[in-house]
OpenMM code with the backbone's topology and positions (N, CA, C; nanometers):
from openmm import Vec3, app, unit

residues = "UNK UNK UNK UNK UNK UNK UNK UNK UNK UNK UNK UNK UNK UNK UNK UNK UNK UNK UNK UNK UNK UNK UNK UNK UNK UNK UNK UNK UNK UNK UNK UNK UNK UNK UNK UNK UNK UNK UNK UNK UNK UNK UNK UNK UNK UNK UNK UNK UNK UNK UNK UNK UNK UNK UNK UNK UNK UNK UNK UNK UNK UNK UNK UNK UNK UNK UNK UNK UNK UNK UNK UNK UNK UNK UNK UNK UNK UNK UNK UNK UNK UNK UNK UNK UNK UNK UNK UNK UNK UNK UNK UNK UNK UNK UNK UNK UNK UNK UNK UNK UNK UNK UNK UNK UNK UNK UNK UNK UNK UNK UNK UNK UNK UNK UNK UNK".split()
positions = [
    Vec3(1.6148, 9.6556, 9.1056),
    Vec3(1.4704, 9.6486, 9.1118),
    Vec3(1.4241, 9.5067, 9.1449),
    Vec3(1.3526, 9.5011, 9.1861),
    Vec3(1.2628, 9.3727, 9.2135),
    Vec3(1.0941, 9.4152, 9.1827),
    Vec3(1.0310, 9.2472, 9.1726),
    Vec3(0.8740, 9.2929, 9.1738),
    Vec3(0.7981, 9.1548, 9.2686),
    Vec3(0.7103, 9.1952, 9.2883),
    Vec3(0.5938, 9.0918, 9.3179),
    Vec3(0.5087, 9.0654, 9.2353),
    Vec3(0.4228, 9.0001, 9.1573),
    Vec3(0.3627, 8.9131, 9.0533),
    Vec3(0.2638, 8.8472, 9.1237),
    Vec3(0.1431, 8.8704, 9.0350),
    Vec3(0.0552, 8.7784, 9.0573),
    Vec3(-0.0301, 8.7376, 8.8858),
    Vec3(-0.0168, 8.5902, 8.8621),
    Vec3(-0.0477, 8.4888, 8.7504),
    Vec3(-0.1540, 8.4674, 8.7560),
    Vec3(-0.2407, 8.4532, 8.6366),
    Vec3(-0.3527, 8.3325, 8.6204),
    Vec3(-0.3192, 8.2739, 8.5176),
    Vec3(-0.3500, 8.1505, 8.6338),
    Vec3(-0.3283, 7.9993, 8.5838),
    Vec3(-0.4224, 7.9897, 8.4715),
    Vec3(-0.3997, 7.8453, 8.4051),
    Vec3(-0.5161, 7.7874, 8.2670),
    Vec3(-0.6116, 7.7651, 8.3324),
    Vec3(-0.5954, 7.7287, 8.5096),
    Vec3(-0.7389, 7.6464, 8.5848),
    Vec3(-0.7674, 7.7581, 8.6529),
    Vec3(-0.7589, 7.9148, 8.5737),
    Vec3(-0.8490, 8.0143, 8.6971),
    Vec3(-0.7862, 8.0155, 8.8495),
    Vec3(-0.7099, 7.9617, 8.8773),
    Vec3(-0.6081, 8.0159, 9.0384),
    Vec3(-0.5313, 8.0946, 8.9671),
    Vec3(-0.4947, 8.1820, 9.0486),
    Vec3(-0.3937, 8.2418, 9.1097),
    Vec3(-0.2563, 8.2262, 9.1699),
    Vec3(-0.1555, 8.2441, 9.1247),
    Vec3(-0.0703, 8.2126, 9.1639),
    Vec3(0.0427, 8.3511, 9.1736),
    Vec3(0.1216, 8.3898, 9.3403),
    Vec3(0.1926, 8.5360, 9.3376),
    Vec3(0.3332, 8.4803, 9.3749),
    Vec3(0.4327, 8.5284, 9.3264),
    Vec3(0.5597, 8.5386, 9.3011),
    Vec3(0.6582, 8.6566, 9.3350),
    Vec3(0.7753, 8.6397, 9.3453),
    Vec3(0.8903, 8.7853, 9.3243),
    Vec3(0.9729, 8.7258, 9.2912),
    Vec3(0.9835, 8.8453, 9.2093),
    Vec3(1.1513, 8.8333, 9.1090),
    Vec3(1.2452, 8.9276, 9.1401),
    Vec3(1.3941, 8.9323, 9.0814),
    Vec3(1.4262, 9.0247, 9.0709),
    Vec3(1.4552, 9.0414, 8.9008),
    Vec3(1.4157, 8.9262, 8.8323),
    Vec3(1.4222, 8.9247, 8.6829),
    Vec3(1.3237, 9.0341, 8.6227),
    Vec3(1.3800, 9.0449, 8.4920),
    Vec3(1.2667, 9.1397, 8.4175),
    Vec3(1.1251, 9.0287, 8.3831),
    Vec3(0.9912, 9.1140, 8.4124),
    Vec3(0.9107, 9.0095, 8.4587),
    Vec3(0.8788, 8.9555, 8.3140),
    Vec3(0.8558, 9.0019, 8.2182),
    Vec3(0.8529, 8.9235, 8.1063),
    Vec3(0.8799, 8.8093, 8.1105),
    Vec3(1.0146, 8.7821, 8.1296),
    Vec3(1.1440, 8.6987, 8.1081),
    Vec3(1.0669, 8.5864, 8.1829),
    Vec3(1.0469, 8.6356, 8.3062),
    Vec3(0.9880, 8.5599, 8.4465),
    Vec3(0.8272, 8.4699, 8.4089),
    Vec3(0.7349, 8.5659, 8.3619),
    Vec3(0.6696, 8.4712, 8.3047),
    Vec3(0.6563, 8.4065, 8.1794),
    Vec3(0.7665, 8.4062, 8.1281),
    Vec3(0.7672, 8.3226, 8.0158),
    Vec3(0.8706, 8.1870, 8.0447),
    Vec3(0.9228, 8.1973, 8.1777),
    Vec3(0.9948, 8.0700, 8.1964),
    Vec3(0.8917, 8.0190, 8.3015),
    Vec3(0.7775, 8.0526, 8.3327),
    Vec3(0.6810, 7.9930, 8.4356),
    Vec3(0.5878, 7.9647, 8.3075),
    Vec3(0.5507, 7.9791, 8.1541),
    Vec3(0.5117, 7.9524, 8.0743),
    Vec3(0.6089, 7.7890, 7.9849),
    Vec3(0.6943, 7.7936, 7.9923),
    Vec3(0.7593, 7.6822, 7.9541),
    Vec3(0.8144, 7.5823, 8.0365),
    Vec3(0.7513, 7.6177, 8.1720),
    Vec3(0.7910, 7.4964, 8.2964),
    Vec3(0.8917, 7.5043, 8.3109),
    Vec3(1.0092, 7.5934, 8.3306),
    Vec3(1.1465, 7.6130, 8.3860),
    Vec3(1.1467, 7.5937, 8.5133),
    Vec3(1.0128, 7.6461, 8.5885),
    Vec3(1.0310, 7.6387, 8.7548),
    Vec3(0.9631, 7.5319, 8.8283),
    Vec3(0.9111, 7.4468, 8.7403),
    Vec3(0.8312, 7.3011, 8.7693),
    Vec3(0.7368, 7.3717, 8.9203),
    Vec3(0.6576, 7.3125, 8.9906),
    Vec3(0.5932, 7.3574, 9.0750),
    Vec3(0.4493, 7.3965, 9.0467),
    Vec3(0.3761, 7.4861, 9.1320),
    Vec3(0.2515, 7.5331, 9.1377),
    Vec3(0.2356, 7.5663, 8.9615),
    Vec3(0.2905, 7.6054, 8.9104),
    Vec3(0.2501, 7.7029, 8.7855),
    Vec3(0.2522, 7.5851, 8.6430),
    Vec3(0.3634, 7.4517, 8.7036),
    Vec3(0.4073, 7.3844, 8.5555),
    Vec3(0.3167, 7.2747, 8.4937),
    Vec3(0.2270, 7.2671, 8.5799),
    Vec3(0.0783, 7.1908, 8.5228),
    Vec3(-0.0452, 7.2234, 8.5208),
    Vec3(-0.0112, 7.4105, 8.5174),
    Vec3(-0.1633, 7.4987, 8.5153),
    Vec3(-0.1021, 7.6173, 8.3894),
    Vec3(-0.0057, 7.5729, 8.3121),
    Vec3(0.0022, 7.6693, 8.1445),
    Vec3(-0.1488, 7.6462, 8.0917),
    Vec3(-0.0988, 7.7633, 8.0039),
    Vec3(-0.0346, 7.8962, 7.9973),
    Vec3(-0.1157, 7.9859, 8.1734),
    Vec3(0.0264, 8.0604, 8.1755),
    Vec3(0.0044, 8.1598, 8.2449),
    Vec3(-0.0074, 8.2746, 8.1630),
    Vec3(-0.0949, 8.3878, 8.2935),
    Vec3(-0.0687, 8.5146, 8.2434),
    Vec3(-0.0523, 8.6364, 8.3627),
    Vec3(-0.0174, 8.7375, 8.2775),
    Vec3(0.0598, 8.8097, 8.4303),
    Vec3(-0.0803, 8.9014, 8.4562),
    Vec3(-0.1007, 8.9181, 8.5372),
    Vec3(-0.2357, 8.9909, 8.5735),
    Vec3(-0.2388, 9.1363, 8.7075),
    Vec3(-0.1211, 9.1452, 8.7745),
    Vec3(-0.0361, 9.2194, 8.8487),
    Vec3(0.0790, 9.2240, 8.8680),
    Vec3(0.1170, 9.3626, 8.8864),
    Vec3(0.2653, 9.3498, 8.9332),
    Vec3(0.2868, 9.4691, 8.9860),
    Vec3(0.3945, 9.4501, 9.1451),
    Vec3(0.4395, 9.5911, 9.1599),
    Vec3(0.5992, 9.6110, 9.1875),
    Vec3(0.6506, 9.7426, 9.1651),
    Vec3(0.7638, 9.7274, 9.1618),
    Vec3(0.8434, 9.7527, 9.3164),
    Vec3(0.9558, 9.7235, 9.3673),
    Vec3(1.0095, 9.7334, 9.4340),
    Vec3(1.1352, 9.7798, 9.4673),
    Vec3(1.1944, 9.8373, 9.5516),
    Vec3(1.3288, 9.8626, 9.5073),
    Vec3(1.4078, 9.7776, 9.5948),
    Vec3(1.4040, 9.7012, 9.7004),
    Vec3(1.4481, 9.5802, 9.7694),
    Vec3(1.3631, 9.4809, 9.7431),
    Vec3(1.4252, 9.3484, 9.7372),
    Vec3(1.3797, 9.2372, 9.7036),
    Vec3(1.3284, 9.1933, 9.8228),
    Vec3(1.3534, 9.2024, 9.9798),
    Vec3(1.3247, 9.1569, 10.0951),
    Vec3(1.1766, 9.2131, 10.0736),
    Vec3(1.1449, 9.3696, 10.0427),
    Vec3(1.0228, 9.4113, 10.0249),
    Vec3(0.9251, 9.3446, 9.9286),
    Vec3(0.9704, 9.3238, 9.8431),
    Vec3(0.9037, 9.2374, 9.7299),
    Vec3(0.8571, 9.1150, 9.8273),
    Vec3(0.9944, 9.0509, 9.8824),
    Vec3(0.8914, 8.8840, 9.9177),
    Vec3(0.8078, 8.9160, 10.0462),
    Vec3(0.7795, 9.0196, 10.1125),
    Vec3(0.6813, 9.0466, 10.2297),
    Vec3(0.6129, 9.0998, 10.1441),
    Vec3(0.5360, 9.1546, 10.0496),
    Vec3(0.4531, 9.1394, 10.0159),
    Vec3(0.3858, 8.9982, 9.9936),
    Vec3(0.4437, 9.0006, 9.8540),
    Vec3(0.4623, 8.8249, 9.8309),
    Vec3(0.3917, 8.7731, 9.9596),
    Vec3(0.4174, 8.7269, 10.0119),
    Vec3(0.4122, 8.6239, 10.1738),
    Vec3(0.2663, 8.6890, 10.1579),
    Vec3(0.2508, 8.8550, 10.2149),
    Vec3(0.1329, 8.9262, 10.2505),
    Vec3(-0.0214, 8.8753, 10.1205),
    Vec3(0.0100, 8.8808, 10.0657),
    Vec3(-0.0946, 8.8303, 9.9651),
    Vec3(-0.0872, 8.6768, 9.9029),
    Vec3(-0.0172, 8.6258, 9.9199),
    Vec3(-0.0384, 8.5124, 9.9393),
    Vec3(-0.1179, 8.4447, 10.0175),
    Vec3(-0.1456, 8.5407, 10.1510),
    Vec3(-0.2021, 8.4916, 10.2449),
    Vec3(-0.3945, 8.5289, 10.1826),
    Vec3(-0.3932, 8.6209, 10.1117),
    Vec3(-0.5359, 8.6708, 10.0831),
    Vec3(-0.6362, 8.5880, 10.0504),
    Vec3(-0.7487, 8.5702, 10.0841),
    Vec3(-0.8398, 8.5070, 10.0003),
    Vec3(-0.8509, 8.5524, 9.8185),
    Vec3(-0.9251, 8.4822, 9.7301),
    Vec3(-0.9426, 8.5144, 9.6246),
    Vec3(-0.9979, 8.6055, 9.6259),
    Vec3(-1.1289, 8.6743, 9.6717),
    Vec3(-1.1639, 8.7873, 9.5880),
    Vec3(-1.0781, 8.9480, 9.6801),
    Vec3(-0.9990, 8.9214, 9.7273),
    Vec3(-0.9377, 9.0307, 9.7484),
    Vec3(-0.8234, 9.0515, 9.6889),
    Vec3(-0.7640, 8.9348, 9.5759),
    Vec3(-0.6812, 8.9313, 9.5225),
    Vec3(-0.7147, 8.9851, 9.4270),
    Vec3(-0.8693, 8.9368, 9.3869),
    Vec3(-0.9394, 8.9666, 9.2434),
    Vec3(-0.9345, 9.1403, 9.2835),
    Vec3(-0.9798, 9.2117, 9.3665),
    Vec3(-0.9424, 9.3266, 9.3991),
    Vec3(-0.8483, 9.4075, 9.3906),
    Vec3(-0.7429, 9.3009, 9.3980),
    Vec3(-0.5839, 9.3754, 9.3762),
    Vec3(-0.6033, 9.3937, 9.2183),
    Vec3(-0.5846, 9.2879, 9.1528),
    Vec3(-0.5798, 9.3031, 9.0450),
    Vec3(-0.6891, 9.3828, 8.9646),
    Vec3(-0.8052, 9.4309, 9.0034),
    Vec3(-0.8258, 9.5204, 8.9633),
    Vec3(-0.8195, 9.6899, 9.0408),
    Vec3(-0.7238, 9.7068, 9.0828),
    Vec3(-0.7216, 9.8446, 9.1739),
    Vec3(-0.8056, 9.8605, 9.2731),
    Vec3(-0.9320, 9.7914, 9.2814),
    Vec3(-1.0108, 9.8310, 9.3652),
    Vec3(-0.9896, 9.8714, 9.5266),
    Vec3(-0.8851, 9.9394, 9.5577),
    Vec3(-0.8426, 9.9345, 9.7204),
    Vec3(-0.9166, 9.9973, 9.7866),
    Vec3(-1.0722, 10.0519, 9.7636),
    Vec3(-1.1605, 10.0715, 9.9016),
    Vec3(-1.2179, 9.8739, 9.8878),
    Vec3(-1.2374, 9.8047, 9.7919),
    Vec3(-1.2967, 9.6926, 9.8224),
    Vec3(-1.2154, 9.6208, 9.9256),
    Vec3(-1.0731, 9.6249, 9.8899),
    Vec3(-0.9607, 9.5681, 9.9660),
    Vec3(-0.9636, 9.5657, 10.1080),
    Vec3(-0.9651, 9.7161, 10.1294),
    Vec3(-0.9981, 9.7474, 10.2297),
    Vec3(-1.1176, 9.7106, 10.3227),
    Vec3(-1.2527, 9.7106, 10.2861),
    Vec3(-1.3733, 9.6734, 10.2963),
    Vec3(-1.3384, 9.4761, 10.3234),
    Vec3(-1.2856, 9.4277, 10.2584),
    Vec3(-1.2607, 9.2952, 10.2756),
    Vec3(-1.1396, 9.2803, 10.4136),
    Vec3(-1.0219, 9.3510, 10.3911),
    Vec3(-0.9543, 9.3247, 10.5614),
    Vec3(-1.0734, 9.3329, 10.6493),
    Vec3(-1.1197, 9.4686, 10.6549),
    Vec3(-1.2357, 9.4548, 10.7762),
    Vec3(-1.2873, 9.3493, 10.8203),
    Vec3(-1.3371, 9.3219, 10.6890),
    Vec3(-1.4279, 9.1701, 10.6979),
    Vec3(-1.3673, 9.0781, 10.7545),
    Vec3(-1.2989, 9.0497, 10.7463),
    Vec3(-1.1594, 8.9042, 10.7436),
    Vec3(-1.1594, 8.9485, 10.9085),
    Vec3(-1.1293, 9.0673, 10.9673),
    Vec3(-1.0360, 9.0877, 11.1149),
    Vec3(-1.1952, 9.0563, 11.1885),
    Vec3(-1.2893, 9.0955, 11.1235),
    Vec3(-1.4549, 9.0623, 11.2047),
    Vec3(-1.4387, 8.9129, 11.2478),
    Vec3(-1.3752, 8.8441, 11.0997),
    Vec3(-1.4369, 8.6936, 11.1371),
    Vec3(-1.3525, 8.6162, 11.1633),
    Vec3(-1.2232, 8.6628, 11.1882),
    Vec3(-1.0853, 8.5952, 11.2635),
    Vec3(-1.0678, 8.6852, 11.4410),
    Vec3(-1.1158, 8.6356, 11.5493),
    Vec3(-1.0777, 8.7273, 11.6216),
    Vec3(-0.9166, 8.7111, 11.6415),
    Vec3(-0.8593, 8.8022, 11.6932),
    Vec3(-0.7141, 8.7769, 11.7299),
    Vec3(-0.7049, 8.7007, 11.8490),
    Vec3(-0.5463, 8.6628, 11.8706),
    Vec3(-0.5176, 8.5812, 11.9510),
    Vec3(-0.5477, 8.6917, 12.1211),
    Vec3(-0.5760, 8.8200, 12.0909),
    Vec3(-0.5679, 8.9191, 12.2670),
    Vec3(-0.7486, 8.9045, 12.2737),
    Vec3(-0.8173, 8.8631, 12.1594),
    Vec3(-0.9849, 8.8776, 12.2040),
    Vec3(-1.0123, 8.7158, 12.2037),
    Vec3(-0.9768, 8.6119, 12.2314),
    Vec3(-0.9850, 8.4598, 12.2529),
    Vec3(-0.9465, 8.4250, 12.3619),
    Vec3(-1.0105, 8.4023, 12.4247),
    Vec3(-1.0042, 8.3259, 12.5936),
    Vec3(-0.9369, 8.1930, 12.5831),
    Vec3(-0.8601, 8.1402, 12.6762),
    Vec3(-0.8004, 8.0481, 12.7258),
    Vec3(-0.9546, 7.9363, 12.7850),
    Vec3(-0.9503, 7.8136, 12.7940),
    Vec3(-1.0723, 7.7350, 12.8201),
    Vec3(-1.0199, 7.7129, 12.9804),
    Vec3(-0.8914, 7.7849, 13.0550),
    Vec3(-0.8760, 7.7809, 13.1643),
    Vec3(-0.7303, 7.8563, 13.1813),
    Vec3(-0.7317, 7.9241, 13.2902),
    Vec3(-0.5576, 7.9420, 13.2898),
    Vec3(-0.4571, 7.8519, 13.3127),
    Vec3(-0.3396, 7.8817, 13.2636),
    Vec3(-0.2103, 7.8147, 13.2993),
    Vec3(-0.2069, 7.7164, 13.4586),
    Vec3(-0.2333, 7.8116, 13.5385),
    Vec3(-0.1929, 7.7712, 13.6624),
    Vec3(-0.2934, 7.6608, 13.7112),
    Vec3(-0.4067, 7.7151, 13.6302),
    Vec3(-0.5274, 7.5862, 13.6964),
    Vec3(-0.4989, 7.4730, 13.6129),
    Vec3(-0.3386, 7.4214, 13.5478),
    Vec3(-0.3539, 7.2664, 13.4849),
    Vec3(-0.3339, 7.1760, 13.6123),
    Vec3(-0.4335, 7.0653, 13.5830),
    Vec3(-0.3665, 6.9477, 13.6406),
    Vec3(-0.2322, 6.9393, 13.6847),
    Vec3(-0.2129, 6.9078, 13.8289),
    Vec3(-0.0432, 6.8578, 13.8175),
    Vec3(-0.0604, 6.7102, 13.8743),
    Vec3(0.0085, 6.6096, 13.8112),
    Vec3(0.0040, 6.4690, 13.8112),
    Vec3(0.0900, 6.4728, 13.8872),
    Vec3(0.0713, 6.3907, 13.9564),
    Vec3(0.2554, 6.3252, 14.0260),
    Vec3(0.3023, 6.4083, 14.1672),
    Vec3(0.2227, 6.5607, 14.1587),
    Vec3(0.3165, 6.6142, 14.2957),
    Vec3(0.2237, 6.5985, 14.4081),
] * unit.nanometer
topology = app.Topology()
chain = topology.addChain("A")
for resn in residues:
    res = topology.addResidue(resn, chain)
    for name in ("N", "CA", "C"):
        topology.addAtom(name, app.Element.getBySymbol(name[0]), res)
């Protein structure tokens, strides 16, 4: 088994993780600064999500995947809310266009060539 984890810190962030430890275990050595880092100068933690996995590769693509989230869609995760979740990707893909709807400020071929 494996899981993905997501903490709140003493300073109100967020902080998401994977283990393949039993998560208890896991946040109680991110509670006594075993893993120094993001978590060892924002004790006490507390565990506030978790899901389970049965590959660990799956666990850390999540991981990665919400890591990437803003806060209140995290705040979403952690409370089940997945039409808000949802309602928030939308939002996010509105106000990021992708790299196929962003124009080039000229094509390739029209660069400068120096020298020939």
């Amino acid at each position: 088994m494996a899981y993905v984890y997501m903490l709140r810190c003493a300073d109100n962030s967020y902080y998401v993780g994977s283990t393949r430890a039993d998560l208890e275990t896991r946040v109680g050595a991110h509670n006594i600064g075993y893993y120094g880092g993001y978590t060892a100068s924002r004790r006490p933690v507390t565990l506030v999500w978790a899901q389970e996995f049965q590959l660990i590769t799956d666990a850390i693509a999540a991981e990665r995947q919400i890591k990437g989230w803003r806060r209140d869609k995290k705040e979403a995760l952690i409370g089940h809310d997945f039409d808000r979740i949802k309602r928030l990707a939308s939002r996010s893909k509105k106000l990021r266009p992708s790299s196929f709807e962003t124009h080039a400020a000229r094509a390739p071929q029209d660069e400068d060539r120096k020298g020939e």
